[in-house]
C-alpha positions as CSV (number, residue, x, y, z in Angstrom):
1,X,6.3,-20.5,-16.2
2,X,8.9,-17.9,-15.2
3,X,7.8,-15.5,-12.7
4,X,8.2,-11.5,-12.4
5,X,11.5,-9.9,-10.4
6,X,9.3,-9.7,-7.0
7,X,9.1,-13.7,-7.1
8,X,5.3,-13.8,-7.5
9,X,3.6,-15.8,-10.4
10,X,2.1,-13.3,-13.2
11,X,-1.0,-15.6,-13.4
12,X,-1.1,-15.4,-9.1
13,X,-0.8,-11.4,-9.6
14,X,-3.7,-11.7,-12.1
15,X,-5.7,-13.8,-10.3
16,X,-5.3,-11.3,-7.0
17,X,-6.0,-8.1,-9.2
18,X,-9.6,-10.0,-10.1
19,X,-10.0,-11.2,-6.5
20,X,-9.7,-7.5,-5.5
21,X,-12.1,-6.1,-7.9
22,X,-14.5,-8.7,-7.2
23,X,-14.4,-7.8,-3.5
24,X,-14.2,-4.2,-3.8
25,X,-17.5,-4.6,-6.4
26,X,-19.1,-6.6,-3.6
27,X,-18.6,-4.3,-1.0
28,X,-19.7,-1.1,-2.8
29,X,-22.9,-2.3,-4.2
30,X,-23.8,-3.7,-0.6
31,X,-23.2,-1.2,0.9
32,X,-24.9,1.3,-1.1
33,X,-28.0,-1.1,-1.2
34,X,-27.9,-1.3,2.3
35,X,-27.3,2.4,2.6
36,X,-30.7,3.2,0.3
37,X,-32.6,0.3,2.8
38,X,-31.4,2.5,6.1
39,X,-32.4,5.9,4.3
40,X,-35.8,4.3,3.0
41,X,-36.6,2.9,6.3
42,X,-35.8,6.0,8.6
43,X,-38.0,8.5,6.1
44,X,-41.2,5.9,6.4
45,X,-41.0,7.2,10.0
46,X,-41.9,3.6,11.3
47,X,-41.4,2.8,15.2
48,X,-39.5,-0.3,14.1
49,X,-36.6,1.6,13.2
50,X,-33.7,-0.1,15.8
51,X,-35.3,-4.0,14.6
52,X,-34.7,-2.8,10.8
53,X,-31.4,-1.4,11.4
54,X,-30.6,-4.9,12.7
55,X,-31.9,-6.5,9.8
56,X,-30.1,-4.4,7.3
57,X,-26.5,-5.2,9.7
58,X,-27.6,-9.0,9.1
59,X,-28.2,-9.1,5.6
60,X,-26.1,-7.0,4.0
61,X,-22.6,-6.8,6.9
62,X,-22.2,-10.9,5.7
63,X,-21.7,-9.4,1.9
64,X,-19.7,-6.5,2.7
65,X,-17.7,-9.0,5.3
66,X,-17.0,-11.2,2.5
67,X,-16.4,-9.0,-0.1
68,X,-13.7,-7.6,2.0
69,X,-12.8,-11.3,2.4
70,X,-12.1,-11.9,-0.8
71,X,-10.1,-8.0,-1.4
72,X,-8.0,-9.3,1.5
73,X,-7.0,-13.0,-0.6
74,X,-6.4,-10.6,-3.7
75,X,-4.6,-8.4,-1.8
76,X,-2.6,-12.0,-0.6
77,X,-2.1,-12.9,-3.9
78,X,-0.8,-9.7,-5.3
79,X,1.8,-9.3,-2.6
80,X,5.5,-10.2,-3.4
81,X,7.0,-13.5,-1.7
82,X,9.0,-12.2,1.4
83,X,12.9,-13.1,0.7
């Protein structure tokens, strides 16, 4: 398989510009679900406002984390070998 002038393996660059979509997908639409969660839960007006807040770092921060996770092994992949 020959490889591109930056030294990087056109399937490896491939396979990184998926990787980043992926994570970049991931981290939009949990954020923006987590965004509408925090918006729906301050206009209730509930007392439990600081607990839910919580909840919604829990449950959707490990998505967006590893969303950005896998950006950042794209972002690897796509980067030309050092000389």
């Amino acid at each position: 398989m020959s490889s591109d002038q930056n030294g990087r393996d056109p399937v490896a660059r491939l396979f990184g510009a998926l990787l980043m979509a992926v994570g970049v997908l991931m981290m939009t639409l949990c954020g923006l679900c987590s965004l509408v969660f925090v918006i729906s839960t301050a206009g209730s007006g509930g007392g439990e406002t600081g607990g839910m807040l919580l909840l919604v770092l829990v449950i959707g921060g490990v998505p967006i984390a590893i969303g950005f996770g896998i950006f950042w092994l794209g972002r690897w992949l796509r980067r030309p070998k050092g000389p």
